[in-house]
N, C-alpha and C positions, 0 to 999 in steps of 0.2 A: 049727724051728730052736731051739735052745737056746740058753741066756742067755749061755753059755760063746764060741758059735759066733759071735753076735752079737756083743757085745765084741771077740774078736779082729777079723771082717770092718771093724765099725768102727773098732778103731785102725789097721788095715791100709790104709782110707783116709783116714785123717786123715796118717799117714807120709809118703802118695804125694802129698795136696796140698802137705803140707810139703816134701817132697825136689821138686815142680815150681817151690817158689817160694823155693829157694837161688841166693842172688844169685851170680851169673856170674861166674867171675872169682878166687875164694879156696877156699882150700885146704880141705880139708876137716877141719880142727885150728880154722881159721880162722871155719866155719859154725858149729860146734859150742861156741866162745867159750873154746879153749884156746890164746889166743896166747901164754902160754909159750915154747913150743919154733916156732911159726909165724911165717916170715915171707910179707908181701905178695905175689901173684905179679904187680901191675901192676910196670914199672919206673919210677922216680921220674921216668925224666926225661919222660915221655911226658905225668904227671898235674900238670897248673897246683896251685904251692900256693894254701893257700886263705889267703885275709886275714883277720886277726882284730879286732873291732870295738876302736875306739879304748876304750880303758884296760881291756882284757883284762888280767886277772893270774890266774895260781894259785900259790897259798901254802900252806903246813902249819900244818895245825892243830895238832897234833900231831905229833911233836916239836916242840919250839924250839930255836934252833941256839944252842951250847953246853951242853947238859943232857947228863946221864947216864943210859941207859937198860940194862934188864934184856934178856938176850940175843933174848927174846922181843918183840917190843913190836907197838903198831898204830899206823900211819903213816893221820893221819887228813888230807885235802886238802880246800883251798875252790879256790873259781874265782867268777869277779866277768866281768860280763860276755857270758859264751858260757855254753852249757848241755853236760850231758855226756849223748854216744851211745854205745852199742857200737860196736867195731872194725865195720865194712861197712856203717855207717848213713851216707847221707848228707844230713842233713838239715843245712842253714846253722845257720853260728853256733855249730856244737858239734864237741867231740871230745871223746877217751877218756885219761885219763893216761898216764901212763909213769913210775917211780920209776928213777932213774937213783943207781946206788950206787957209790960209787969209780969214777965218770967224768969224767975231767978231760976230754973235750970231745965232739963227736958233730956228724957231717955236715948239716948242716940243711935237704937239699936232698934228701938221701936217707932211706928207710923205717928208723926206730928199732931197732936190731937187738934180739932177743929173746934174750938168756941171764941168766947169775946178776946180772948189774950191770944191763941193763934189763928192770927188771919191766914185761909188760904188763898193764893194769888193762883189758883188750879188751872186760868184759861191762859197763862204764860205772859199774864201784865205785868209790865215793868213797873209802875206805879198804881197808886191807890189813895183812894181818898179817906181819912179817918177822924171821925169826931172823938174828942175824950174829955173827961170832965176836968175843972181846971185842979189846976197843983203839979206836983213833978209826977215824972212816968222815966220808965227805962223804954228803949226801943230796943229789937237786936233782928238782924234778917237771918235767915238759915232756907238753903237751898235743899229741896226735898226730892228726891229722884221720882218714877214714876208713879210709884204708891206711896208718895207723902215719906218713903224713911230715908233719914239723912245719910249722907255719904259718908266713908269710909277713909281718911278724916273728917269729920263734918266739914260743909261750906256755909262757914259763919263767919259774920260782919263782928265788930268790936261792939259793946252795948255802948248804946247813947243816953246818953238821960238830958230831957227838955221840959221845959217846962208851961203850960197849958194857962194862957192868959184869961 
């Protein structure tokens, strides 16, 4: 067997234990950590929100609300409290962000929807990079448990509003 032959036969099975142990349930954008364009396929009303430990917050590091930023910038997040997972982890005590941009409000009971206004942070990044066109913009963070729906108080940061040089 050649070295070539071997290599491929073993990544071949390493694929197959990986594709056995894709968690049931999500999309396949959603395995792969491109929540972007993904949403949940459980429906909200079916999955108990989860509770988050008393004096959960998350805040921004970066920005600070009223600053002026270059069209480019990086939205750096803390969180106090819970720990952060990928989108389909379910481990207690933790979730994944959500950068909520020019959104004056959002369902709390239902999954975080996923386009230009909610960024999802689904691979468990603390930071992100964000382009926005120039003028004022609101920022607000909201931590999404394993299917995107917010916790039971939500874990929401205070909204920012900055302004895009």
């Amino acid at each position: 067997m050649t070295r070539t032959t071997a290599l491929t036969l073993a990544m071949a099975a390493g694929l197959a234990a990986l594709a056995a142990a894709w968690p049931a349930g999500l999309s396949k954008a959603q395995q792969t950590g491109h929540q972007h364009h993904a949403q949940p396929t459980q429906p909200a009303q079916t999955a108990k929100r989860q509770v988050p430990p008393r004096g959960a917050l998350v805040y921004f590091h970066y920005p600070l609300d009223g600053i002026s930023v270059s069209e480019r910038f990086t939205v750096r997040i803390g969180l106090k409290e819970m720990g952060v997972a990928p989108a389909g982890v379910t481990t207690p005590v933790t979730g994944h962000h959500h950068l909520l941009i020019d959104v004056d409000s959002i369902a709390p009971d239902q999954p975080i929807p996923a386009d230009y206004n909610h960024i999802h942070l689904g691979n468990g990044q603390t930071e992100v990079v964000v382009t926005l066109p120039k003028g004022r913009h609101t920022l607000q963070l909201l931590l999404g448990d394993h299917a995107h729906v917010p916790h039971d108080p939500p874990v929401m940061s205070q909204k920012i509003r900055i302004n895009v040089r």
